[in-house]
N, C-alpha and C positions, 0 to 999 in steps of 0.2 A: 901482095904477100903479107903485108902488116894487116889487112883485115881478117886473113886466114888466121893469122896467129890471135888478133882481139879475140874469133870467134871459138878456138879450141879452149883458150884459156877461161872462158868464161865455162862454156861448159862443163871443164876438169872443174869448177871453181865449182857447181852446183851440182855432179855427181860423183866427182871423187873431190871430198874437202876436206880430207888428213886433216891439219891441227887446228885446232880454237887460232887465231890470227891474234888474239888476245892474251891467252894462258897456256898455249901449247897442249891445252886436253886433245883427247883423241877422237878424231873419227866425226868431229864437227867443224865448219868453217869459225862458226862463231857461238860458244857455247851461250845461256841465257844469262848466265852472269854478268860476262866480258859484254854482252850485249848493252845492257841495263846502262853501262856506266856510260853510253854515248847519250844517254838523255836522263839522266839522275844526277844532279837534283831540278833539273829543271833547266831550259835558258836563261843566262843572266846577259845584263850588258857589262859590257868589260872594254879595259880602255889601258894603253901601254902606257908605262913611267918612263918620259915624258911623253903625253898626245902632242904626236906632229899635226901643223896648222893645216886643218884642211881635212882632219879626218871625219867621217860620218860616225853616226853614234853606230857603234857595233856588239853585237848578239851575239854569245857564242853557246853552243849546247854543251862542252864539258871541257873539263881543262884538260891542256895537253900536257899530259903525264900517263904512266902507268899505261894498263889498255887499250885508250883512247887512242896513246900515239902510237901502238905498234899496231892497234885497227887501221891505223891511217898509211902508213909505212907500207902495210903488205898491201893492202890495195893500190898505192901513188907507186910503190918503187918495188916490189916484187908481183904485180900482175895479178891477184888475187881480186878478179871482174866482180864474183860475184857478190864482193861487201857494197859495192855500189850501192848496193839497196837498201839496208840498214842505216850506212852512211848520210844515204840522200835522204829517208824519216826523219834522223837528226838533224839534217841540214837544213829540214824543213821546220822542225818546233822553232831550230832559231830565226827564222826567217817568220814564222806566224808572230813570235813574239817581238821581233822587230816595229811587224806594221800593226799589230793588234794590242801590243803589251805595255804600249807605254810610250815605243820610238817610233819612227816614221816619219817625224818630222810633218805631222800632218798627214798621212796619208788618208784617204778618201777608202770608204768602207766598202765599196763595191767599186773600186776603180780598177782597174787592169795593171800587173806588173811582171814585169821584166825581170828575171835573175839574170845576173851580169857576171858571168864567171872570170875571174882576175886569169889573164892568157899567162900560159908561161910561154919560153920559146920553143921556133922548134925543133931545135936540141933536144931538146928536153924531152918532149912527148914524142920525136923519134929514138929516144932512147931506152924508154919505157916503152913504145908502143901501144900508148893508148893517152888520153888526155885525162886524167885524174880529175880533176876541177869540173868540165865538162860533165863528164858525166854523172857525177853526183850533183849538180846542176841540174840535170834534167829528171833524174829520181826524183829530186826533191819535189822538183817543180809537178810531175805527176801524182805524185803523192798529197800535195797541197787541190791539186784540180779534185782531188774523191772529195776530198772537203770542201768543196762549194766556191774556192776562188781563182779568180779568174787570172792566173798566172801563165807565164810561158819562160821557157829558158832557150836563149841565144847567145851563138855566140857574136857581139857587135865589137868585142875590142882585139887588138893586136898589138904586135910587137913595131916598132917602127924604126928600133934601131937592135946594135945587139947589146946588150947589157952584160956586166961581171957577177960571176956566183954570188948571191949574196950572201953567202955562210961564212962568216968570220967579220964580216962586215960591220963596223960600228952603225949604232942609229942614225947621226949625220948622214954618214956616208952611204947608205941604203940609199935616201931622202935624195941625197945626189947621184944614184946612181940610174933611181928610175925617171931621176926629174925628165919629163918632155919624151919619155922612152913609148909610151901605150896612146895609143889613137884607134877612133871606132874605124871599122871596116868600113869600104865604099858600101854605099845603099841604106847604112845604119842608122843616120842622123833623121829621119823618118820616124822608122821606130820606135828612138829612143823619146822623140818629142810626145809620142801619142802613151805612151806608157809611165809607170815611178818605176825607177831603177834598183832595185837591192843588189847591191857588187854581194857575190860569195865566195868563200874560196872556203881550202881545207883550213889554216891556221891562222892567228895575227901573232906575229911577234914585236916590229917595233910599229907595226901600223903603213911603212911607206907603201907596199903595194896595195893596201886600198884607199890610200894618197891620190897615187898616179894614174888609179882606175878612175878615181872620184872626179879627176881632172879631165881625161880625157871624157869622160860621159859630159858632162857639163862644155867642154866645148864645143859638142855634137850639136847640142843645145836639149840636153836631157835633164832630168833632175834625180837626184840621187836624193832616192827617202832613209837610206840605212845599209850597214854592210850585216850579214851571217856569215859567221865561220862554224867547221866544228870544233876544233880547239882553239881555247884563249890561254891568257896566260893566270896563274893561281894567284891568291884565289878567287873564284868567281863572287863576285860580290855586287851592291847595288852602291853608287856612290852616292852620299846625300850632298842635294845641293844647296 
C-alpha cells in the first residue's frame, strides 16, 4: 500500500505541480528561480560551531534558509517525489566537490564511490512514506554516473537502537543520543571496504548524525572520504587554515 501511494504522489508531483515548493508561484513544482538557489553560489565546505570530534570534512550546496529549506520540507515531509531530482543535481555538485574540490581526503581519481545516505528511523519514513535521504541519494548518484564517475548509492547503514527526536536537542546531547545508535547492514562491510564512502544527507546542523554515520562506516571497516548535504548552516564560507 505505501508503494501505491510513493507511486501516485510522484506522479501528481510531475503532472499536476500546483505551487513553486519554493515561492508559492503557480502552476510549477519548482520555478527557475527557487531553483538556482539549490546550487548558487556554488558548494562550499562548511562546518558547525563547535565541530564534534570525529566529523568528516563536509560539502554543502546552499544554505539552509529561505527556499532551500522549504524545497527540502516539501519533498522530506509533505511528499512532493518529484523534487527528488533537482535535489539529487544539488546533492551531487556537493558531492563532486567534496572528492574533486579540495576534500576527500584523498580520494583517488577514478576510484569507485559509495554514497552513504545517513538512515533515519523507521518511524520516520513510515510516516512520510517514502525515505527522503535515499532517494536523493540515488538521483544524485545517477546524475554524477552521466558525468563520467563511477559512483553508486546504497543503502549500508541502520538504526540499531531507537533514538529521541533530535529537535530541541542541545549539541552534546545530539552527540549522545546517536552515540553507538547507526551500524552497517548485514552483507555491507564488503562493500564498504571496496569503495570511499561520502555519508549524505539533506542538512547538518550540529554535525552529530554524520558523526555516527562516520563511525559506523569505519567500523564496517570502510573509509569515509567526506560528507554532502544540501543545506549547511550560513554562511557558506571557505575556512582558512
Amino acid at each position: 500500500m505505501r508503494g501505491l501511494r510513493e507511486w501516485w504522489r510522484e506522479i501528481a508531483g510531475l503532472v499536476l505541480p500546483g505551487e513553486c515548493a519554493g515561492c508559492g508561484a503557480p502552476r510549477t513544482g519548482l520555478c527557475e528561480e527557487c531553483g538556482a538557489t539549490l546550487y548558487e553560489p556554488g558548494a562550499r565546505r562548511v562546518w558547525p560551531d563547535p565541530p564534534p570530534a570525529g566529523l568528516p570534512e563536509v560539502w554543502a550546496a546552499a544554505v539552509y534558509a529561505d527556499q532551500p529549506r522549504a524545497v527540502l520540507l516539501a519533498h522530506k515531509e509533505r511528499g512532493a517525489l518529484g523534487l527528488a531530482r533537482p535535489l539529487g543535481a544539488a546533492l551531487a555538485g556537493a558531492v563532486y566537490a567534496a572528492v574533486r574540490g579540495g576534500g576527500g581526503g584523498g580520494a583517488p581519481e577514478t576510484g569507485p564511490l559509495l554514497l552513504v545516505p545517513v538512515p533515519s528511523s523507521r518511524r520516520a519514513v513510515a510516516a512520510r512514506g517514502h525515505d527522503a535521504t535515499r532517494r536523493m541519494a540515488r538521483a544524485a548518484a545517477a546524475d554524477l554516473r552521466r558525468d563520467g564517475l563511477p559512483v553508486r548509492a546504497a543503502r549500508v547503514l541502520r538504526q540499531r537502537r531507537p533514538v529521541a527526536d533530535q529537535a530541541g536537542l542541545a549539541a552534546p546531547d545530539r552527540l549522545a543520543n546517536l552515540s553507538g545508535a547507526l551500524e552497517a547492514v548485514p552483507g555491507a562491510a564488503g562493500l564498504l571496504r571496496r569503495t570511499g564512502a561520502v555519508l549524505v544527507d539533506d542538512l547538518m546542523t550540529t554535525g552529530a548524525s554524520l558523526v555516527a554515520a562516520a563511525r559506523a562506516v569505519e567500523a564496517a571497516g570502510g573509509r569515509v572520504l567526506a560528507a554532502a548535504v544540501i543545506g549547511g548552516p550560513a554562511p557558506l564560507r571557505r575556512r582558512t587554515e
